[in-house]
Legacy VTK file of the C-alpha trace (Angstrom):
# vtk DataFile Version 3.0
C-alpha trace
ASCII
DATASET POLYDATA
POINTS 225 float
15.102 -4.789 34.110
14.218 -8.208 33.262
11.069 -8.833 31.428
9.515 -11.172 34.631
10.023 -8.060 37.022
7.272 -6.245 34.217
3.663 -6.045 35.199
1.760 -9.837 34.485
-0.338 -8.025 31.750
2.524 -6.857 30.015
5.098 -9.504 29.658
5.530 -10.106 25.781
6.257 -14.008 26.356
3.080 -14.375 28.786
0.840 -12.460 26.322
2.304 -14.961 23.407
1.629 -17.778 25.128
-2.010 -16.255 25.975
-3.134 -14.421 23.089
-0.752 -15.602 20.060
1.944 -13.821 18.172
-0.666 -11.477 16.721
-1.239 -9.875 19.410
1.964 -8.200 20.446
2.968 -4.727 19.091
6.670 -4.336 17.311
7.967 -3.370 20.777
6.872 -6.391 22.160
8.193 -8.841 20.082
11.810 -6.473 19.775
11.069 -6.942 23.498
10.901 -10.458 23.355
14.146 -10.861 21.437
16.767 -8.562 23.643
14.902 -10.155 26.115
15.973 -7.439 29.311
16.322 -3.524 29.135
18.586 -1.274 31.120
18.288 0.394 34.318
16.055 2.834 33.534
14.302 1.167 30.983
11.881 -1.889 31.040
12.598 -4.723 27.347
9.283 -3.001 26.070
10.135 1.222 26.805
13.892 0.299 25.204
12.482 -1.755 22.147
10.018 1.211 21.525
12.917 3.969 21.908
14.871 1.847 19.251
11.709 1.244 17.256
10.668 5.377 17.377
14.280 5.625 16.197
13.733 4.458 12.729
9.962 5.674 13.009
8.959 2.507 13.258
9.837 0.828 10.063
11.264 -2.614 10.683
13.247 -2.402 7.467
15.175 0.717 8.393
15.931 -1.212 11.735
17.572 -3.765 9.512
19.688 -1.251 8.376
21.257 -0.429 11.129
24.294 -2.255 11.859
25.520 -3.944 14.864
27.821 -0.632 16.152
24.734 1.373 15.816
22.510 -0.848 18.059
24.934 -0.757 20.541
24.473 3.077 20.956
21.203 2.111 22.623
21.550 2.374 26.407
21.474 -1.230 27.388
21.744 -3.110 23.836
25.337 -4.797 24.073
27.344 -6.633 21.489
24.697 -9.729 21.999
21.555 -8.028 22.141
22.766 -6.273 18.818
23.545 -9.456 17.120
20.344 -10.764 17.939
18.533 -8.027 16.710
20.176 -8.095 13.406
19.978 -12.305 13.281
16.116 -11.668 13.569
16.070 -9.006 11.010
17.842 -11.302 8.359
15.824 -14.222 9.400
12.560 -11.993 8.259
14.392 -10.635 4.774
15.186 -14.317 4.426
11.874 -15.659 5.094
10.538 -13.208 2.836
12.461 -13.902 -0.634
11.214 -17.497 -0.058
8.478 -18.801 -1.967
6.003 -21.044 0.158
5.953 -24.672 -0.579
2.884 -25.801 -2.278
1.505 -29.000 -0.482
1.095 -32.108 -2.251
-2.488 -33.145 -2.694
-3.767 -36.561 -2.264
-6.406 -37.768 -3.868
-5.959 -41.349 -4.960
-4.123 -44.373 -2.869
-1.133 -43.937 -5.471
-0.627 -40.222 -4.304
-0.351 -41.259 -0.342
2.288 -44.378 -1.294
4.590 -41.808 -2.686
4.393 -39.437 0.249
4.920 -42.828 2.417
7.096 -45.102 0.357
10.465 -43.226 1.304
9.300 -44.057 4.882
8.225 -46.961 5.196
9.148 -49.421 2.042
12.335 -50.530 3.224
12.177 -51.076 7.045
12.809 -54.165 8.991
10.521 -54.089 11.600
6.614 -52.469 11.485
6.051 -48.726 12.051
2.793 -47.076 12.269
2.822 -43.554 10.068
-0.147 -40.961 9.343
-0.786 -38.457 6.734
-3.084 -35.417 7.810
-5.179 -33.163 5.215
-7.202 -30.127 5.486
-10.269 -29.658 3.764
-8.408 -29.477 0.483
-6.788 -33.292 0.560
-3.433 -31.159 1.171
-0.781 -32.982 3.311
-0.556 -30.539 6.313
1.404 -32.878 8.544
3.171 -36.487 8.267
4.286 -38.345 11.324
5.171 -41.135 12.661
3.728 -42.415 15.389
4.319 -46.052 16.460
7.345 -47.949 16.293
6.885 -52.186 16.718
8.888 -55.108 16.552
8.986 -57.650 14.186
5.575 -59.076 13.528
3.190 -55.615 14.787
3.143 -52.313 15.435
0.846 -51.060 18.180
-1.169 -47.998 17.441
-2.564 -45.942 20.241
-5.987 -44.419 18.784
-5.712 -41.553 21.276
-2.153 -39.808 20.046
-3.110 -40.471 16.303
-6.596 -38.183 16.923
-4.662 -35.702 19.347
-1.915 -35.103 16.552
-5.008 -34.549 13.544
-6.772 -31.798 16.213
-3.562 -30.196 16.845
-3.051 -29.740 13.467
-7.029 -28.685 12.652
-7.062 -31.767 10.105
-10.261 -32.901 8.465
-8.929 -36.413 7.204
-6.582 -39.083 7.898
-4.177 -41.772 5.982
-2.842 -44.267 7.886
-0.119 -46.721 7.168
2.069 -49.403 8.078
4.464 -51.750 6.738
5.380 -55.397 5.817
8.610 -56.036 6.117
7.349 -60.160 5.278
6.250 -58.351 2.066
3.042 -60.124 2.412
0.325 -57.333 1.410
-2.872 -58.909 2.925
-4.029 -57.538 6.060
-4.313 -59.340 8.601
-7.467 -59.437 11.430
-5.614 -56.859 13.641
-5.157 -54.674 10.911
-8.465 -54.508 9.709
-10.045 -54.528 13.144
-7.573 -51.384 14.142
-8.567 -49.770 11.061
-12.447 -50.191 11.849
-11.228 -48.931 15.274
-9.806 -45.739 13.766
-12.754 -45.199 11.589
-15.435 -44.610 14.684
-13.054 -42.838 16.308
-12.863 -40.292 12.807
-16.419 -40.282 12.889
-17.071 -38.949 16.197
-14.904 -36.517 15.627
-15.540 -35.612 12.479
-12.347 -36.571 11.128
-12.373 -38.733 8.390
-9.949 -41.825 7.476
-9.881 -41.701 4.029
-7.164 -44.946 3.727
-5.140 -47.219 5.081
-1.897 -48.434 3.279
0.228 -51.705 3.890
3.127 -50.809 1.948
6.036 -53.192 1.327
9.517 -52.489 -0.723
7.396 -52.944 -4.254
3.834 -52.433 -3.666
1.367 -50.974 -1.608
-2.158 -52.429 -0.746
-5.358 -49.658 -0.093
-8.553 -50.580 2.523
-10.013 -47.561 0.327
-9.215 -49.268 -3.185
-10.507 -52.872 -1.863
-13.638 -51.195 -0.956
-12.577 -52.403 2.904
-13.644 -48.724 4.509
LINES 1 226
225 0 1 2 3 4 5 6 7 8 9 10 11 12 13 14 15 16 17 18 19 20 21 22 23 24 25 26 27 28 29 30 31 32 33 34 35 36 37 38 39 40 41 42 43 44 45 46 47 48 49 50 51 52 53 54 55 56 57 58 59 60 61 62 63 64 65 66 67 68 69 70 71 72 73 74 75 76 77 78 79 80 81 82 83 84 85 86 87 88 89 90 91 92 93 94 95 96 97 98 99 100 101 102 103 104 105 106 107 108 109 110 111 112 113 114 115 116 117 118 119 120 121 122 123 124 125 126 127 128 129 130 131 132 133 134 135 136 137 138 139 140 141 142 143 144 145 146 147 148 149 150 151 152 153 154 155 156 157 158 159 160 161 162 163 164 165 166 167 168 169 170 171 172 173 174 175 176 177 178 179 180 181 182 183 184 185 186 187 188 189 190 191 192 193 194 195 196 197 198 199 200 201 202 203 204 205 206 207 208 209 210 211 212 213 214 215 216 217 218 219 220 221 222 223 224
């Protein structure tokens, strides 16, 4: 039985689109990755047989091997294998250490997140860093892409992309591919732009870079915020 034939309330992928990851049991989210059961059985009642199986312990689950998941009524050669790519993806994930975040806290820290970016481009592109309360880069994108002479920056994505990602502050940049550093009117009348638009939202733009394939110029560092 396919997991859309299930009750609403209990369909694993409608209840993690709903309610998040953490709020599935292990038989949902086994569930979720089989994705059907057998006959008899729904994805859940299966993925909680196979699950009582090892009394619940998703490490002695990793132990089994493929030929052993297939004894399951209903877990082929396919199900099995991705049951046991899951389980190494999770031992995997778990001998990794978590990458620490660079922190910005000057215009010189933001130019080297951005230089690699943006330094040796031949037309304008708009990029943002995003922080959390910390000054930790959460989240760099790019989000505009000009010709020549300008890159357009829509105010609306660039504060859409710093809620989705719960950000408290803002860097924005753009490039010179003249290599002329001073900003022109549209730049700084964007960047006054961007700053309401922070403060209404309490998001705050804590710089904006013109970087070109040597040097950098900062709104923050020219006292132009």
């Amino acid at each position: 039985m396919s997991i859309k034939f299930l009750a609403e309330d209990d369909r694993p992928r409608e209840k993690f689109l709903l309610k998040g990851k953490n709020s599935l049991s292990d038989s949902e989210l086994l569930a979720i990755i089989m994705g059907s059961g057998n006959r008899e059985e729904t994805a859940v009642e299966l993925a909680r047989r196979i699950l009582d199986s090892v009394n619940n312990n998703w490490n002695q689950l990793s132990l089994l091997s493929v030929k052993d998941l297939m004894k399951f009524k209903g877990v082929g050669e396919v199900k099995a294998i991705s049951i046991a790519t899951a389980l190494e993806i999770g031992r995997r994930r778990s001998s990794q250490e978590i990458p620490e975040k660079p922190v910005v806290s000057k215009s010189n820290d933001a130019y080297l997140v951005l230089k690699n970016h943006l330094s040796d481009l031949r037309t304008e592109e708009f990029w943002a860093i995003f922080l959390n309360q910390s000054n930790k880069v959460i989240h760099i994108a790019q989000l505009t892409q000009g010709g020549i002479n300008q890159s357009i920056v829509d105010v609306r994505i660039l504060f859409k992309t710093a809620l989705d990602h719960f950000s408290t502050g803002i860097i924005i940049s753009h490039n010179h591919p003249s290599g002329n550093l001073k900003p022109s009117k549209e730049d700084i009348d964007i960047t006054k732009k961007i700053k309401e638009a922070g403060n209404m939202l309490s998001i705050q733009l804590l710089d904006h870079l013109i970087i070109t394939q040597n040097s950098y110029f900062s709104f923050a560092d020219e006292g132009l915020l």
